[in-house]
C-alpha positions as CSV (number, residue, x, y, z in Angstrom):
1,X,117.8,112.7,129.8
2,X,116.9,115.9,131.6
3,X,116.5,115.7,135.5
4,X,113.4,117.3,136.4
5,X,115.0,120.1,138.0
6,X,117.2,121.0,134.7
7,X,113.7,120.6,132.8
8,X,112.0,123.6,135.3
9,X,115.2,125.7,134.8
10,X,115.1,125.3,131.1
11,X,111.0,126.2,131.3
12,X,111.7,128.8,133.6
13,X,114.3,130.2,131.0
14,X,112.2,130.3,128.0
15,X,108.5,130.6,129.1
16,X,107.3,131.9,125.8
17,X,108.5,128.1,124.7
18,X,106.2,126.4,127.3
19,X,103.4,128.2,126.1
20,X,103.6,127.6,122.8
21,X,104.2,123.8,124.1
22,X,101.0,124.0,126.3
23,X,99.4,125.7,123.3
24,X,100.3,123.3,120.8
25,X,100.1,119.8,122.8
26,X,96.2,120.7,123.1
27,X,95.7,119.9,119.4
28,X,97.3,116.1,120.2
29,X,93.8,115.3,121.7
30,X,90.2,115.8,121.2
31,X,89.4,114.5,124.7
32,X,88.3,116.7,127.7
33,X,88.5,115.3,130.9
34,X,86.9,116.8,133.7
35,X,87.3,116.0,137.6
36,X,84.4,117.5,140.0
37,X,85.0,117.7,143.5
38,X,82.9,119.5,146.9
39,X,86.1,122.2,147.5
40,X,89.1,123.1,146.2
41,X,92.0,120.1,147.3
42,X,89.9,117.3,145.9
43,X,91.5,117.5,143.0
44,X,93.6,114.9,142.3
45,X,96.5,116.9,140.2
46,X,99.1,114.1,139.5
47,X,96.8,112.1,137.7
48,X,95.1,115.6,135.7
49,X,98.7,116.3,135.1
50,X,99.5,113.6,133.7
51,X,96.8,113.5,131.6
52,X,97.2,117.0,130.2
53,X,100.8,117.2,129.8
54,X,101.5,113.5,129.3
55,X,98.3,112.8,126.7
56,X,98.2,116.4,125.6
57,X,94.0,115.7,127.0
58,X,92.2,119.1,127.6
59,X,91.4,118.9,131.8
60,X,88.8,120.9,133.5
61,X,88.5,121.2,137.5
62,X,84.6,122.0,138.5
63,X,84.6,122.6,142.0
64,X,81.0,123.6,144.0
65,X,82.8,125.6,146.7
66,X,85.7,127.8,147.5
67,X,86.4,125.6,150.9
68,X,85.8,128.5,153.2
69,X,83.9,125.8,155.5
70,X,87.8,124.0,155.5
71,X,90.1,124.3,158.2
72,X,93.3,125.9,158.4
73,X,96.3,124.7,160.0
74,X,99.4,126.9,158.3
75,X,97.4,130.4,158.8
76,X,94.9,132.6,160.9
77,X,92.6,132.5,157.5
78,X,88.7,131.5,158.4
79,X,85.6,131.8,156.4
80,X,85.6,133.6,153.9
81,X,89.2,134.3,153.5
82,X,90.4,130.7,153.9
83,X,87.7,130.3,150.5
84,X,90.1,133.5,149.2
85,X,93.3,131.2,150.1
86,X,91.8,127.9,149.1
87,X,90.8,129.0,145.7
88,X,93.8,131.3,144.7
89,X,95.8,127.6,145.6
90,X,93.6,125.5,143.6
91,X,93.8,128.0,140.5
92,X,97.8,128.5,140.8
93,X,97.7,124.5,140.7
94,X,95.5,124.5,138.1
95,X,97.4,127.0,136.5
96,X,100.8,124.9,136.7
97,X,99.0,121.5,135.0
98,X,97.2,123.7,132.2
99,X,93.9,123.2,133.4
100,X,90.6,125.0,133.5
101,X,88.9,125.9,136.6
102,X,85.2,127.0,136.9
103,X,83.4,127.6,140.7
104,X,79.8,126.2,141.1
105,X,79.5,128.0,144.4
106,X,75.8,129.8,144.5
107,X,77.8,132.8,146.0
108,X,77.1,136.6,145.2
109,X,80.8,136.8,143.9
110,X,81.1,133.7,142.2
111,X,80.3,133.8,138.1
């Protein structure tokens, strides 16, 4: 049995393999989960990840802001570039689990 850190050298490795896995596992379930939450960290990834990668589940994040109202404790970001920080962190995370995002913010800039 792999440890997981000889599992995310392996992946890192061969990422054309991982994305044919991610590609593939999809087609295991007809079953889209989706978690809603007010900004981006309300998310609760360990169980969306386990539901994607575990039960091959298609997961979609909905999130009605970009948390620019949040505070920041790491970094000078406010406003509007802590919403710039927040989202590009909830999309990389996202992006790690194999899960769709899509922003419900009423913004100018938001699709």
């Amino acid at each position: 049995m792999l440890t997981d850190r000889e599992r995310l050298l392996r992946q890192q490795a061969s990422p054309a393999l991982v994305t044919l896995h991610r590609a593939l596992s999809r087609l295991t379930s007809v079953v889209t989960v989706m978690n809603t939450g007010a900004h981006p960290d309300d998310e609760q990834n360990g169980l969306l990840a386990a539901l994607r990668l575990g039960l091959g589940m298609r997961v979609v994040v909905a999130c009605s802001t970009r948390g620019e109202g949040g505070q920041n404790s790491l970094g000078p970001e406010r406003t509007g570039a802590l919403g710039i920080v927040r989202s590009r962190e909830m999309e990389e995370a996202a992006r790690v689990i194999d899960a769709d995002v899509h922003w419900l913010g009423h913004g100018p800039d938001d699709p």
